[in-house]
N, C-alpha and C positions, 0 to 999 in steps of 0.2 A: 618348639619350632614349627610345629603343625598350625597351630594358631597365627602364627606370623606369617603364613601363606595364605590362609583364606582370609585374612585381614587385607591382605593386599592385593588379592584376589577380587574381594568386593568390594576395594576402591575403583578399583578398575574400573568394572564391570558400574558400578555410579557415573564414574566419570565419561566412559560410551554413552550409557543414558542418557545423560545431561547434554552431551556434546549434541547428539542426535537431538534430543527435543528442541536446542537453541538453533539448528539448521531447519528443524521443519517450522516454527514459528518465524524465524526471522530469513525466510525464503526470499530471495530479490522480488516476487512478485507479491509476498506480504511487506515486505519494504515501500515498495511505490503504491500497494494501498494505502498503507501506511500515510504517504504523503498527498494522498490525491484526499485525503480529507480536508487538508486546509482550500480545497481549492474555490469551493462556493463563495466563503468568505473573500469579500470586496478588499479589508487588510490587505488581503495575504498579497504576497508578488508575484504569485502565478494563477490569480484569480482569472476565472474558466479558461484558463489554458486547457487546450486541444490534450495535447499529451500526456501533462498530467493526471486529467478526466479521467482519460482511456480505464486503466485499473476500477477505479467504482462501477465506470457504466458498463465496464463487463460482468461485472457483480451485479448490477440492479434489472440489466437487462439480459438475461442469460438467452435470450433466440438470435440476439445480435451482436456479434464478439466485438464487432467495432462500430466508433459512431457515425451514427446516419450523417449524410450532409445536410437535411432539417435542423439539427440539432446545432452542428455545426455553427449555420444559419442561426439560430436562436441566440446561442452561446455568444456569439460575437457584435449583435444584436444590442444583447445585455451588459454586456462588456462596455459597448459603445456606451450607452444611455448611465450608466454609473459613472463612469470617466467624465461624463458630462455634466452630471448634478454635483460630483465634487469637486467641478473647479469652480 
């Protein structure tokens, strides 16, 4: 019977683990970086979209949690000028 207690003792105790790993890897803010990769790509439907950006360029520019309105500026810029050569 001792055995049949830490047997399920240490499923447990896997299954917190697990639990716990799948919360820190797929955090809502690993989620929407997650998503802000497609965004470069001209395909995508939320190509340089503002909001979606947000997550990478808090990653690639770590002195500026949010983006510039240069960028902005840039982004929409680009946006236009593809929208334009694919019609």
């Amino acid at each position: 019977m001792k055995v049949g207690v830490n047997l399920k003792s240490s499923c447990f105790e896997i299954i917190d683990t697990i639990q716990s790993e799948f919360s820190h890897r797929f955090s809502d803010f690993d989620m929407s970086l997650m998503k802000s990769v497609r965004v470069p790509s001209p395909a995508s439907n939320c190509f340089l979209d503002r909001e979606e950006l947000q997550p990478l360029y808090s990653i690639v520019n770590s002195t500026t949690k949010t983006i510039s309105t240069d960028l902005l500026n840039e982004t929409t810029s680009v946006k236009k000028h593809c929208l334009i050569k694919a019609s």
